[in-house]
C-alpha positions in Angstrom: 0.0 0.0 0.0 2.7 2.6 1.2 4.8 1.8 -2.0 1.8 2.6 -3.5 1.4 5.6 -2.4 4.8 6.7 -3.2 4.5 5.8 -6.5 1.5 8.0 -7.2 3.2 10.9 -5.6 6.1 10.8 -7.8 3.7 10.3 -10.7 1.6 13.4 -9.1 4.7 15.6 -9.3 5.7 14.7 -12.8 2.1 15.4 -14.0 2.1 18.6 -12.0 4.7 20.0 -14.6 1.7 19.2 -17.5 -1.2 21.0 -15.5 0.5 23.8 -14.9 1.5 24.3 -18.4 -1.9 24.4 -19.8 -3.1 26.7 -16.5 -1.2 29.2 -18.4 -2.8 28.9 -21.7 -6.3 30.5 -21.6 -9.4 29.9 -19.1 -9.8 26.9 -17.6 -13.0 25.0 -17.8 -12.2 23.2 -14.6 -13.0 25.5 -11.8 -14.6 23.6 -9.4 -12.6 21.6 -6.2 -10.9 18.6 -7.3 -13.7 15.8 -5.7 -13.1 12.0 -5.8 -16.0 9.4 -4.8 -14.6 7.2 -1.9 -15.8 4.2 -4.1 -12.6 4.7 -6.0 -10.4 3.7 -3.3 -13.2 0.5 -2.4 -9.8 -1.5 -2.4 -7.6 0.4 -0.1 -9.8 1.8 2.8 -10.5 -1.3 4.5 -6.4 -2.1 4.3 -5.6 1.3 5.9 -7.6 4.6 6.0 -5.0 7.1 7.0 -2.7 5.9 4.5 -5.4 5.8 1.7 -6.5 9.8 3.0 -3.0 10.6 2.4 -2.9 9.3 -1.2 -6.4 11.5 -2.0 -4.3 14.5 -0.2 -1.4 13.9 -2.8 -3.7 14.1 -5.7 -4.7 17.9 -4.9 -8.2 16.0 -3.8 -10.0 18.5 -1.2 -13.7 17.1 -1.4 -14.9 13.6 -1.5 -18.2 11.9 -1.4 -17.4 9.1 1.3 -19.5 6.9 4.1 -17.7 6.2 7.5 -15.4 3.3 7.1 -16.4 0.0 8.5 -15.8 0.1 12.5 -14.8 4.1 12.8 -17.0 7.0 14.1 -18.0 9.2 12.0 -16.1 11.6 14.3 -13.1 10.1 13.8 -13.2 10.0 10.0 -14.0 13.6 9.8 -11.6 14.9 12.0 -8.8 12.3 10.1 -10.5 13.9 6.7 -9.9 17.3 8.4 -6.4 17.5 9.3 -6.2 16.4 5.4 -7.9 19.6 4.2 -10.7 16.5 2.6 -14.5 17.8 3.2 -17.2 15.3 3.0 -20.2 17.5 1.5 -21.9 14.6 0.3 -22.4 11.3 1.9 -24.7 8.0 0.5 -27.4 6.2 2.4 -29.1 2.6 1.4 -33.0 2.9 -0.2 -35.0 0.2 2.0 -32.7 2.1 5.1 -34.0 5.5 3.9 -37.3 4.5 3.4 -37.6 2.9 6.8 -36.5 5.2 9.0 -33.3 7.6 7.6 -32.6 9.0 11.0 -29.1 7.3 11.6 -28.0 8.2 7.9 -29.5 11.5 8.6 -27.1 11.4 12.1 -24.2 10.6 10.4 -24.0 13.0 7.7 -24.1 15.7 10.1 -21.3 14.4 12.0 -19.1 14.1 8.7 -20.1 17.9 8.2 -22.2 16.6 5.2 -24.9 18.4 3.1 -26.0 16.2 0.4 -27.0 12.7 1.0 -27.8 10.7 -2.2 -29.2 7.2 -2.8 -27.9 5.1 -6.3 -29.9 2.2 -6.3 -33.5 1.2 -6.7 -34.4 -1.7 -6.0 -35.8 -4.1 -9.0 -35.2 -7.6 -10.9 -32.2 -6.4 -12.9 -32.9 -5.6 -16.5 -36.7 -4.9 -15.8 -36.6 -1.8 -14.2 -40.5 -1.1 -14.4 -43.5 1.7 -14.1 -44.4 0.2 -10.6 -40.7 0.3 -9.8 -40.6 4.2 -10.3 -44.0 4.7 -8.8 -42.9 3.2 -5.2 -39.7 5.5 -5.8 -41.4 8.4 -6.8 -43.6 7.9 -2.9 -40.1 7.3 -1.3 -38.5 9.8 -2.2 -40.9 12.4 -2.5 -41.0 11.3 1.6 -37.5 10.6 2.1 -36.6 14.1 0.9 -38.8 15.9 2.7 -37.8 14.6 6.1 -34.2 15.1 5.4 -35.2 19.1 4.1 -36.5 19.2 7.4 -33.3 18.1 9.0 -31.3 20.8 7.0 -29.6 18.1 4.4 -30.5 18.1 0.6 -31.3 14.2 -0.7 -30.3 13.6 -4.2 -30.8 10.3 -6.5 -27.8 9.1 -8.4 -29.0 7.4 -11.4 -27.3 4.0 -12.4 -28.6 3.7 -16.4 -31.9 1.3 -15.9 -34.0 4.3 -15.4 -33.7 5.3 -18.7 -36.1 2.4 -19.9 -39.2 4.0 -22.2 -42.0 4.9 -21.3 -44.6 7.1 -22.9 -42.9 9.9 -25.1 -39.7 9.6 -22.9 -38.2 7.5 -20.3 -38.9 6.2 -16.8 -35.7 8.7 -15.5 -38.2 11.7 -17.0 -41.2 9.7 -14.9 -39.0 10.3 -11.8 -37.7 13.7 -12.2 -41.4 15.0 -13.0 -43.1 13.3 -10.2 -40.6 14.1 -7.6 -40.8 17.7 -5.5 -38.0 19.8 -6.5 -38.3 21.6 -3.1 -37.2 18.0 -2.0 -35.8 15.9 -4.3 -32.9 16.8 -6.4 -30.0 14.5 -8.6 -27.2 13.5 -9.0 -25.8 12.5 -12.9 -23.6 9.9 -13.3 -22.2 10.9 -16.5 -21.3 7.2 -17.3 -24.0 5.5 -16.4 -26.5 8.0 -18.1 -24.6 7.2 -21.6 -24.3 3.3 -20.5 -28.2 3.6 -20.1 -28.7 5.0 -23.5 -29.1 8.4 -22.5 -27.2 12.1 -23.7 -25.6 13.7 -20.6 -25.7 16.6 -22.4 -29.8 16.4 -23.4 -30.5 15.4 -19.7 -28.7 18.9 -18.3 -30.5 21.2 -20.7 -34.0 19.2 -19.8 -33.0 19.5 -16.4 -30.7 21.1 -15.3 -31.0 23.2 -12.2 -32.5 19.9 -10.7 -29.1 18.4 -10.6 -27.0 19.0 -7.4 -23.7 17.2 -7.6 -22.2 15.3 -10.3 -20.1 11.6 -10.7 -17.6 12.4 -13.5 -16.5 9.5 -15.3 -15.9 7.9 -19.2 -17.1 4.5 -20.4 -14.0 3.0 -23.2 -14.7 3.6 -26.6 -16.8 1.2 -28.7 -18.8 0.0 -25.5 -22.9 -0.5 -26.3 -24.8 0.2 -23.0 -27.9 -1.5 -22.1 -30.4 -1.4 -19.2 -28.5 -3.5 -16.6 -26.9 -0.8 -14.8 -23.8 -2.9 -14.6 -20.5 -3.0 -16.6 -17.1 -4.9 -16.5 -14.5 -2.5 -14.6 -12.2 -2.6 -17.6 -15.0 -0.2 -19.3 -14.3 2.6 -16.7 -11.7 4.4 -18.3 -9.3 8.0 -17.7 -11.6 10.9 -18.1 -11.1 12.4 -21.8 -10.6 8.5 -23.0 -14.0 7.3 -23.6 -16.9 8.3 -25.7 -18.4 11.2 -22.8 -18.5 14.6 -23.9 -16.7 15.3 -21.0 -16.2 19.3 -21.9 -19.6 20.1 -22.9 -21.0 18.1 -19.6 -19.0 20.9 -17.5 -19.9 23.7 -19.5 -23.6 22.9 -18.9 -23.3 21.3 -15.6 -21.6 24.9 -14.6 -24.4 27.2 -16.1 -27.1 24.8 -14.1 -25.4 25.2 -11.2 -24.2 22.0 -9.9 -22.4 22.4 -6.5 -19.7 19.4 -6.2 -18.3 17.0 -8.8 -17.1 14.1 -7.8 -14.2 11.6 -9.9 -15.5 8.1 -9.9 -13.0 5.8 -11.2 -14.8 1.9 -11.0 -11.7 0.5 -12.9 -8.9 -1.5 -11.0 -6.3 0.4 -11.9 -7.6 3.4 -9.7 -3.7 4.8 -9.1 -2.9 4.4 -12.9 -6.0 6.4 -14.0 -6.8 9.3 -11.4 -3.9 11.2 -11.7 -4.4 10.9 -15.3 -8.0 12.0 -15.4 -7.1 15.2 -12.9 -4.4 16.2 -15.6 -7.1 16.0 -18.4 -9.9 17.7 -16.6 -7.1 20.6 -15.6 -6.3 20.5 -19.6 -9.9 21.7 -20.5 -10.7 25.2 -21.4 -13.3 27.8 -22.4 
C-alpha cells in the first residue's frame, strides 16, 4: 500500500509539470474543487484509511463523497479527513434504510459535516426496471426528501442507467424527475452511467438542469454499447477524456445549471494508474 502511495506521488509531481503548463494557456473550464467518490479507493480503505486519506491529499483532492469506514465513528473519519484539508459534502445512504427510517443516515451525515445525502440504487429484478418500480420510488423519495429538508440536508438520487427504460414519449428517469418535488428531491448525474443507459448527458442537463446538485464524472471506453443492466465490467471505466463522454460540454452545462460538487469516480482497477491521469485531463480543458 505505502509503496503505493509513493509511486502516485512521484507520478503526481511529474504530471504537476503538465497542468500547470496548460493553466497558463487560456481559461480553464475546470474551476470547481478537485472531488473524488470514496468508491474509487473500495480496495484500499479497508487495508488502511490514514494511509489511503494521504494518497487523495497527494492528488490535490480537497472534497470527496465518502460513508464512515467500517468500524470508525464518524467523528473520527472527519476529524482524520480534516487534518487532510478532505471535506465530505456529500455522503450515501441505502433505499430500504432510507425509506424505513433515515434518521441514523441522517445522524451521520451531520457528523461528517455533510450536506447532500444521495441514494444510487432502486431496488428491481435487474434488467426490468419497471412503471411500478418508479412509482414506489417516486412515494419514497418524495417522503424521504422531505424529512431530510426538514433536517437541514438536501437528498439527491444518483442514477445508475436502468431508469432510462421507455415509457410514454420519454423514459422512466423523466417519470422520476417530473413526479418528484423539486423543493425535495434533487440528482445526482452519473455521467457514465447515463450514456451506458442510452441516455445524452448533455440532453439530460439542458431538460434539467438546475435539478441536478452534484455530479459523478466518469468515461465508459470507446466502442462499449450500454444496455439497461446498470452494470459494466470494470475494464470499461476508463481515464476521463478517454471514452466516448463529452466530457467538456458536460461541464460547461453542468456549470451554467449550477451544480455544486463533482465528484471523480473511477470503477476501474487500476484506480492509481487512472486518477492522476483523469485530474491532468480535466485541468487540460478550457473555455
Amino acid at each position: 500500500m505505502k509503496k503505493t502511495f509513493f509511486a502516485l506521488c512521484l507520478a503526481t509531481a511529474l504530471l504537476l509539470n503538465v497542468i500547470d503548463s496548460f493553466a497558463q494557456k487560456g481559461k480553464s473550464l475546470y474551476t470547481f474543487p478537485i472531488g473524488v467518490q470514496a468508491y474509487t479507493y473500495r480496495n484500499s480503505f479497508p487495508k488502511d484509511v490514514a494511509t489511503t486519506l494521504d494518497t487523495i491529499k497527494a492528488l490535490g483532492i480537497t472534497e470527496m463523497e465518502a460513508g464512515v469506514p467500517k468500524g470508525m465513528a464518524p467523528e473520527e473519519f472527519k476529524k482524520m479527513c480534516d487534518a487532510r484539508g478532505i471535506k465530505i459534502p456529500s455522503t450515501g445512504g441505502g433505499y430500504e434504510q432510507m425509506a424505513k427510517d433515515p434518521t441514523d443516515v441522517i445522524k451521520n451525515a451531520k457528523a461528517l459535516g455533510a450536506s447532500y445525502v444521495m441514494i444510487s440504487w432502486i431496488p428491481h429484478q435487474k434488467g426490468n426496471f419497471t412503471l411500478e418500480n418508479a412509482k414506489q420510488a417516486v412515494a419514497d423519495f418524495n417522503k424521504i426528501g422531505k424529512v431530510l429538508k426538514e433536517n437541514g440536508l438536501t437528498f439527491c438520487y444518483h442514477n445508475h442507467g436502468y431508469e432510462f427504460q421507455p415509457y410514454e414519449n420519454g423514459t422512466l428517469f423523466d417519470y422520476i424527475v417530473k413526479n418528484t418535488d423539486p423543493a425535495n428531491v434533487s440528482f445526482e448525474m452519473d455521467i457514465l452511467w447515463a450514456q451506458h443507459g442510452g441516455a445524452d448527458p448533455v440532453a439530460l442537463l439542458k431538460k434539467y438542469g438546475s435539478r441536478f446538485k452534484l455530479m459523478h464524472l466518469k468515461d465508459l471506453k470507446k466502442g462499449i454499447k450500454g444496455d439497461l443492466t446498470g452494470g459494466t465490467p470494470p475494464e470499461n471505466d476508463v481515464v476521463l477524456g478517454d471514452g466516448q463522454v463529452n466530457i467538456p460540454e458536460i461541464l460547461r452545462l453542468a456549470k451554467k445549471a449550477g451544480v455544486k460538487h463533482y465528484f471523480i469516480e473511477d470503477e476501474s482497477n487500476k484506480e492509481y494508474e487512472q486518477m492522476p491521469k483523469s485530474i491532468a485531463y480535466l485541468k487540460s480543458l478550457k473555455e
